[in-house]
N, C-alpha and C positions, 0 to 999 in steps of 0.2 A: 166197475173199474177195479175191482177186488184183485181181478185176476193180474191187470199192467201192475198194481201195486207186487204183487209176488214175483213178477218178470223182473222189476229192478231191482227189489231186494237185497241180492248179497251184489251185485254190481257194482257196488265202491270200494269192495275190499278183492274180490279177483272178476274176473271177464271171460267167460267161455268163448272159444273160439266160435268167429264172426260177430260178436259184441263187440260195439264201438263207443270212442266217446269222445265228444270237444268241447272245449271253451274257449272263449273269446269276449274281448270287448271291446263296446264302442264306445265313444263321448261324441254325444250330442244335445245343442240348447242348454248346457249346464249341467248333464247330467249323464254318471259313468252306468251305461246299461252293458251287465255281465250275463252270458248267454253260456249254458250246460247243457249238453244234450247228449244224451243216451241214443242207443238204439238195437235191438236185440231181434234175431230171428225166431228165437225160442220161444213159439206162440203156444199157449194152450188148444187143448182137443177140440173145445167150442167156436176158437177165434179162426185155426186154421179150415173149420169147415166155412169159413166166409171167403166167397169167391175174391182170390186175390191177393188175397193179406200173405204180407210176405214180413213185415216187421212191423215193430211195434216202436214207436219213440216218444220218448219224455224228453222234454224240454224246462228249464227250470231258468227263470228271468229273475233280475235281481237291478234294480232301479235304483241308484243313492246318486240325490241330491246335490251337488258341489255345495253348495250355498249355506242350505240350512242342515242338512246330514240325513231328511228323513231319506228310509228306506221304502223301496214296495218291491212286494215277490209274489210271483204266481207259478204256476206249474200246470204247463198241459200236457197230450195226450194227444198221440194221434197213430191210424194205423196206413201204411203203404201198401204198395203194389211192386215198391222197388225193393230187390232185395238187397244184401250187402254186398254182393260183387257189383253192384251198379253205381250204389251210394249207400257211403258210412254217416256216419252222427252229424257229421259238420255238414254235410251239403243236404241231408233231409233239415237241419236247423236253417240253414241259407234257406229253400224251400218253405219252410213254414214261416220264416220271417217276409220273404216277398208276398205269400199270401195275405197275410194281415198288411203288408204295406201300401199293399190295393186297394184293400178294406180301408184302412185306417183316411188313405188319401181322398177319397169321395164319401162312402157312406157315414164316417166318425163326420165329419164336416157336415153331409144334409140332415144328420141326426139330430147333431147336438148344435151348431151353430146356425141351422139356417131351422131348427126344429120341422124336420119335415114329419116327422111322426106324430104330431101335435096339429098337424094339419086339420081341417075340417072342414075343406073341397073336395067335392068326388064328383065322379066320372070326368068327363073329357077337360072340364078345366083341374082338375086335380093332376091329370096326365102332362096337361103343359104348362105346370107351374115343376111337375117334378122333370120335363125337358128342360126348362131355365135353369136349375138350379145346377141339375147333370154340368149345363153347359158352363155354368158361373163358374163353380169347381174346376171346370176342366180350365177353362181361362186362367184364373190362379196358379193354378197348378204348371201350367205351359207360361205364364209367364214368370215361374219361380219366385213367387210370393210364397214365403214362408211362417209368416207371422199372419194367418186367412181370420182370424177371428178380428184382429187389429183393423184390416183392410176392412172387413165387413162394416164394424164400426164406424169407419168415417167413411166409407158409404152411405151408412145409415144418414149421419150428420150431414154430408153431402152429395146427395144426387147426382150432380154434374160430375164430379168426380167418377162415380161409375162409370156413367158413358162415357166420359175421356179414356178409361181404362178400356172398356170395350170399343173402345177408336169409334165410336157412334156421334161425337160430339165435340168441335172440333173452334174453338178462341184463341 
């Protein structure tokens, strides 16, 4: 990663022609998520022999708190296929943000709240415990439950309630 690190370097103080960059922010659940995003065509000699790569972009996320003020910050890394006559900073950032949105909406959820990694079925009931779950998710999700850890919860507490939810069970 030496080499992205040297691609943005002087990038805050001037921008060579086809370097882009945007910011934006959202609030959401309590909390102002601030989005930076670079993205430069000026690949090095190693990166351009990679079938495709057309840019390079850095993205820099900045998480604070409404409530209590803490902050989180991360920074990726990622390379394209699109160059910058196709898409600048802000729509490869759009792009990276809907991939993790995907991610975050199914697999964050069978991960960490229904622990499916933690699992300890295999073969074919392993497969259809992780269909249910696929499908549990997808339920939530299409019924715009937004609070899924909460739901799971009084699930948990009660049963019937699921089913009610999955229209399985019906008083």
């Amino acid at each position: 990663m030496e080499w992205a690190l040297e691609v943005f370097k002087g990038m805050e103080e001037r921008r060579l022609p086809g370097e882009t960059e945007a910011v934006w922010n959202l609030v959401r659940d309590g909390e102002v998520w601030t989005y930076r995003v670079w993205a430069s065509p000026y690949l090095p000699e190693e990166v351009r022999a990679f079938p495709g790569a057309r840019q390079v972009v850095r993205m820099e996320r900045e998480v604070r708190h409404k409530g209590t003020g803490e902050v989180r910050r991360t920074v990726s890394y990622a390379l394209t296929s699109l160059g910058p006559e196709v898409a600048e900073a802000r729509r490869l950032g759009e792009l990276l943000l809907y991939r993790w949105e995907v991610e975050n909406r199914s697999f964050w959820v069978r991960d960490v709240l229904l622990h499916e990694d933690a699992c300890q079925v295999r073969g074919v009931g392993a497969q259809v415990l992780a269909a249910l779950r696929a499908f549990l998710v997808s339920m939530l999700h299409r019924q715009g439950v937004r609070e899924k850890k909460a739901a799971l919860e009084a699930f948990s507490f009660n049963p019937l309630s699921a089913l009610r939810f999955l229209g399985l069970y019906a008083v």
